[in-house]
C-alpha positions in Angstrom: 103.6 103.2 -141.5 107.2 103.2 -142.3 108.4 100.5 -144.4 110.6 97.9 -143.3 114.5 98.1 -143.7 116.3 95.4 -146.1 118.5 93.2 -144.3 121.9 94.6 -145.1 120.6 97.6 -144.0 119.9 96.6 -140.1 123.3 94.8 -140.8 125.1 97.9 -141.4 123.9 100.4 -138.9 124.2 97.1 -136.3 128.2 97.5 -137.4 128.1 101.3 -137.1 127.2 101.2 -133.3 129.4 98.5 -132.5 132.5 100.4 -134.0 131.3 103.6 -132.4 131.6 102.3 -129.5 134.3 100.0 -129.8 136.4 103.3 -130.9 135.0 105.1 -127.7 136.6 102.1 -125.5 139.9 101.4 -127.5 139.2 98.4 -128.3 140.1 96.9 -132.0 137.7 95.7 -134.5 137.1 93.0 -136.7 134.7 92.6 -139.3 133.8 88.9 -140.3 132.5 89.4 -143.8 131.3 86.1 -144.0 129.4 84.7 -140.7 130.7 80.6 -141.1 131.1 81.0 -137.1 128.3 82.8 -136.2 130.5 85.8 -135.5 129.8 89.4 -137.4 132.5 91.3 -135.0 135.5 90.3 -132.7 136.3 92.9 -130.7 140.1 92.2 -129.2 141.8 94.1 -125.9 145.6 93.1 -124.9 145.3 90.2 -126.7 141.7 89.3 -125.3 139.0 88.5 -127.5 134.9 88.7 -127.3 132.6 87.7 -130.5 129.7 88.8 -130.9 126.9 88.1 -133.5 124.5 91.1 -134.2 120.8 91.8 -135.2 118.5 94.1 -135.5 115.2 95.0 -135.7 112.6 97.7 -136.0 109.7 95.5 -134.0 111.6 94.3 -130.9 109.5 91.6 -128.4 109.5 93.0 -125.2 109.3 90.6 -122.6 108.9 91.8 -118.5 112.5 92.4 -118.2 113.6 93.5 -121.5 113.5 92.2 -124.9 113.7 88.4 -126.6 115.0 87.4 -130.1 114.2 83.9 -131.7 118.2 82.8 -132.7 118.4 79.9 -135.1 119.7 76.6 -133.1 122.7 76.5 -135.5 124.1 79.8 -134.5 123.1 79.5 -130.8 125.1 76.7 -130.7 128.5 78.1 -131.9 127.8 80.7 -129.8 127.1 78.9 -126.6 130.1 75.7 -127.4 132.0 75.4 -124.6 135.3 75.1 -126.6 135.4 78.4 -128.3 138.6 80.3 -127.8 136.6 83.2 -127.4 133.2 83.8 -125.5 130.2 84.3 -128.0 127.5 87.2 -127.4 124.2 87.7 -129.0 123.8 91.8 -129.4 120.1 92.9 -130.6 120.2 96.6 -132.1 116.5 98.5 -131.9 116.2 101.3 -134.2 113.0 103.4 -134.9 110.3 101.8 -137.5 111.1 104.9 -139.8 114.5 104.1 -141.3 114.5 108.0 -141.7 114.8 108.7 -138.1 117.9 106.4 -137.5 120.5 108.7 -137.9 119.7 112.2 -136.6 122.1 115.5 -138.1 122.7 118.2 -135.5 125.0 121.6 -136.1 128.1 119.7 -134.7 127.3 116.3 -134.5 125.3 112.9 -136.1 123.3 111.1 -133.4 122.4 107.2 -134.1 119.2 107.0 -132.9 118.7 103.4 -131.7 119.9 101.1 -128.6 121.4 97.9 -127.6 121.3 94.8 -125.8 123.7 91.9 -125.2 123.9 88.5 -123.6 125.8 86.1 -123.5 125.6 82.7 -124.4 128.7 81.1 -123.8 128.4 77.8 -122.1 124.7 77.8 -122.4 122.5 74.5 -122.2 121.1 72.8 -125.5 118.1 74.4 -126.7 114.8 72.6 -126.7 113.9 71.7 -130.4 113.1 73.4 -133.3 114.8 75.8 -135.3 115.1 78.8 -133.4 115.3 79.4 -129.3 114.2 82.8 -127.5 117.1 84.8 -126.3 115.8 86.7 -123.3 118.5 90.1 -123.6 117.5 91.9 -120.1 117.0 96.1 -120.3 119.5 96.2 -117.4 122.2 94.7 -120.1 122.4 97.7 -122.4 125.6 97.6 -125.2 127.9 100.1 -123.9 131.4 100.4 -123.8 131.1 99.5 -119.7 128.8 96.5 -121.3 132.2 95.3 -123.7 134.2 95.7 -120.4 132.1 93.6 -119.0 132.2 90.9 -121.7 136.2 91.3 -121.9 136.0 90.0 -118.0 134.4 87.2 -119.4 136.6 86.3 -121.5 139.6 86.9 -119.1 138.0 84.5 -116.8 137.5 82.0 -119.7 141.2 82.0 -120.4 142.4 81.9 -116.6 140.7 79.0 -115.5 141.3 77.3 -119.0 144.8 77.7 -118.0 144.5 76.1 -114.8 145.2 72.8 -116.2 148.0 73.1 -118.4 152.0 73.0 -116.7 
């Protein structure tokens, strides 16, 4: 059996994938290098902006319909406060057990061999007690650059009708 991956480790190839595909999509980067927020990476478009807060993990729960990942309540809630600026996402990196198979070197390329999911929690409900709460992230919500499209909607949406009240 492989042996489990250190923290920073999962951290680092969690921000590798993000800024692959963040580079793929055009969009700019920021790195938080400390988490007060709950937020590892903002990823900004035409003056849009989408947080996200990532782990990772080489035993992911799968549930019917994808995967869940026990968030602590204190990050949930930043996340999910309805008076962010910018709409907060949960993305959940799986990579293989063997830390030795997560990057694979070909002839012309190097292959990161793992996968995404994302969900958001923006404007979610209070979660029932304790310390952590389940975050269900559905196989049909893979992290793709169409996925950070998706979340940049969001946010556009966000700002529109949190414009509507202003003259």
């Amino acid at each position: 059996m492989a042996a489990e991956a250190t923290s920073w480790q999962k951290e680092q190839v969690s921000r590798a994938y993000v800024h692959a595909l963040a580079t793929q999509g055009g969009y700019t980067i920021c790195d938080w290098n400390v988490d007060k927020d709950g937020v590892d990476v903002t990823l900004r478009s035409r003056g849009l902006m989408v947080d996200i807060q990532l782990k990772c993990t080489q035993n992911p729960r799968t549930i019917r319909s994808g995967y869940s990942f026990d968030l602590d309540i204190e990050t949930y809630d930043k996340l999910r406060d309805p008076e962010r600026s910018a709409p907060g996402h949960l993305a959940l990196l799986i990579v293989p057990p063997d830390i030795g198979r997560w990057v694979v070197h070909q002839p012309d390329s190097i292959v990161l061999a793992c996968h995404g999911y994302w969900s958001s929690l923006y404007g979610m409900g209070h979660a029932p007690g304790g310390s952590t709460t389940a975050i269900n992230l559905p196989e049909h919500q893979e992290l793709t650059v169409k996925a950070m499209g998706t979340m940049f909607g969001a946010a556009r949406r966000m700002t529109n009708s949190a414009g509507l009240g202003l003259s």
